[in-house]
N, C-alpha and C positions, 0 to 999 in steps of 0.2 A: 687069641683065645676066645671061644664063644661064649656069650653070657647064658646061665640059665632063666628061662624065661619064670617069669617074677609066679605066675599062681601054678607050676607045676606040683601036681599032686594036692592038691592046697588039702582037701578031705582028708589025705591021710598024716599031716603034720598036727594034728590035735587029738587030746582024749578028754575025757569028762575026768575031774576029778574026784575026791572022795566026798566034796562039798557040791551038791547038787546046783545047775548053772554057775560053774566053774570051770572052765576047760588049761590046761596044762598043752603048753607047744610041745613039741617032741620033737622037732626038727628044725633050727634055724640055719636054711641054708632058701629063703626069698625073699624075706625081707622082716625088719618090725614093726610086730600088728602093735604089741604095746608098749608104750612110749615114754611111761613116767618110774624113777627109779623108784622102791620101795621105802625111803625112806622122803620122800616129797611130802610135803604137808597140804592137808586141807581141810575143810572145816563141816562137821556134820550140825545138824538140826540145831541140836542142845547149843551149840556155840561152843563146841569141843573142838580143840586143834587134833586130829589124829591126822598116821601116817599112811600114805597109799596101801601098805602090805598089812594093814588091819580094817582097810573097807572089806564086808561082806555082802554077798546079796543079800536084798532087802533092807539094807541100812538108808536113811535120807539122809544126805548130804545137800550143802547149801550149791545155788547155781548161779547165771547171769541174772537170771528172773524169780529168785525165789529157794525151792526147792524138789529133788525126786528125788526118786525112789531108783535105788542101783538094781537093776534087774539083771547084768551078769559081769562077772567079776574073769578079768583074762588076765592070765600070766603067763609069760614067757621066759622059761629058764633058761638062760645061756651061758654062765660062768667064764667068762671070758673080758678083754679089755675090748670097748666099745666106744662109738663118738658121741659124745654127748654134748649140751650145754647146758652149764648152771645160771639159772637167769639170780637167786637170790638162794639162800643159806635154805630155803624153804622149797627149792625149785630145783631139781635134775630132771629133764628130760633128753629124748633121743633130738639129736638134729634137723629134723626134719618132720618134727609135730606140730603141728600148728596154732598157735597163740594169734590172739588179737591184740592189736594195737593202735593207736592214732586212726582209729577205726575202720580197719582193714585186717586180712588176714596174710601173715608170711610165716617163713619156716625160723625159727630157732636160728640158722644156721646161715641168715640176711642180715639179723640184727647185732649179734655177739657170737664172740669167739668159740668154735669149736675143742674140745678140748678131751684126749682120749683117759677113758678112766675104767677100771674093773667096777664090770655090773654083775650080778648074780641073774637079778632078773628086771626085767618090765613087767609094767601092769596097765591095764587100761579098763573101762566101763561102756557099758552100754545101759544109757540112762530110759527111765522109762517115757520122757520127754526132756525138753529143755538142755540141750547136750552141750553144751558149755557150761565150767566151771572155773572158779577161782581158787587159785594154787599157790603155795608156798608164800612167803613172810610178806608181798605186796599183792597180793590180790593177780596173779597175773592172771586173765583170761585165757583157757586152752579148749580146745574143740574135744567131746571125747566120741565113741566109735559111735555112726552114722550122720554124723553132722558133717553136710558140703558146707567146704570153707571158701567159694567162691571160684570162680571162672580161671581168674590167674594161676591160682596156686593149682588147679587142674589141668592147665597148659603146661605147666610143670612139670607135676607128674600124673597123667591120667590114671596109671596100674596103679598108684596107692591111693587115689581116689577111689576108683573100684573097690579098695580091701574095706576102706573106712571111712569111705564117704556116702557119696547119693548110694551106690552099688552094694554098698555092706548090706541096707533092707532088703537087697534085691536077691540075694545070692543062695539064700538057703545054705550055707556053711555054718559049721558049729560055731560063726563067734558073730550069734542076730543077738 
C-alpha cells in the first residue's frame, strides 16, 4: 500500500478560528502538528498551574529561560484513539514530540511506554522566542513549534522537522 506523502495539501488542512491567531486542523490524515493533550499542565507568569486547552494568544507562560509570550495557539481536532505517552499525571503528549533530557533531545516514544488512548484534540504554541517549556507535575522539558531539536532526532525524521522545526519559520503556512 503506498504511503501518502506527509505535507500533501498541507494549506488546505487548516482554518483560522473564531479566536484570531488560532488555527483549527480540518483534516488529520499527515501527521501531528500538535502534540500536547488538553488537559497537560503548565505554568503561566503569575505561577498559576493551568491546562494546555486554556493557554490563549498572548498569554506569558513560564519557559526554559524565563518567559514569553504565546503568539499562536494550534489545535488539532481528531476524536479518535491515538498513541500517546504519559511521562507524569501533569504530562500526555503524542509519541514522538520532543522533550529534553540528560541533556539531549529524543522522542517520547525512546524513553517510556507507548500507550494508545482517546484524544479529542492536540495543542501546541508558537512562542514569541524561547521555545521550550516546562510541562506537567515535574517540570519536563518539551520543544514547542519552531524549535530544531538537533541533528539526530532530524535524521529521524526530517518531514517533521520541516512541519515544526528549523522549516516551520521557513514555510509560510498557517501554523508560523
Amino acid at each position: 500500500m503506498a504511503r501518502k506523502p506527509l505535507f500533501k495539501n498541507l494549506e488546505n488542512n487548516f482554518e483560522e478560528s473564531t479566536t484570531p491567531g488560532e488555527y483549527k486542523v480540518l483534516h488529520h490524515t499527515w501527521c501531528n502538528v500538535s502534540c500536547f493533550t488538553g488537559g497537560s499542565l503548565l505554568t503561566d507568569v503569575n505561577g498559576d498551574t493551568i491546562k494546555v486547552k486554556q493557554v490563549k494568544q498572548g498569554m506569558m507562560i513560564l519557559t526554559q529561560n524565563g518567559k514569553a509570550t504565546v503568539k499562536k495557539v494550534v489545535q488539532e481536532v481528531i476524536n479518535c484513539v491515538d498513541y500517546v505517552v504519559r511521562i507524569d499525571d501533569g504530562l500526555t503528549l503524542s509519541q514522538n514530540h520532543p522533550i529534553y533530557v540528560d541533556e539531549d533531545w529524543y522522542l517520547p516514544s525512546e524513553l517510556y511506554q507507548v500507550e494508545k488512548e482517546y484524544v479529542d484534540c492536540w495543542y501546541n504554541f508558537e512562542l514569541c522566542h524561547d521555545h521550550v517549556i516546562k510541562m506537567g507535575e515535574n517540570g519536563t522539558l518539551v520543544c514547542t513549534l519552531g524549535k530544531y531539536c538537533g541533528d539526530r532526532l532530524y535524521e529521524l525524521n526530517p518531514l517533521a522537522d520541516k512541519l515544526w522545526g528549523r522549516g516551520h519559520f521557513e514555510s509560510n503556512k498557517v501554523i508560523v
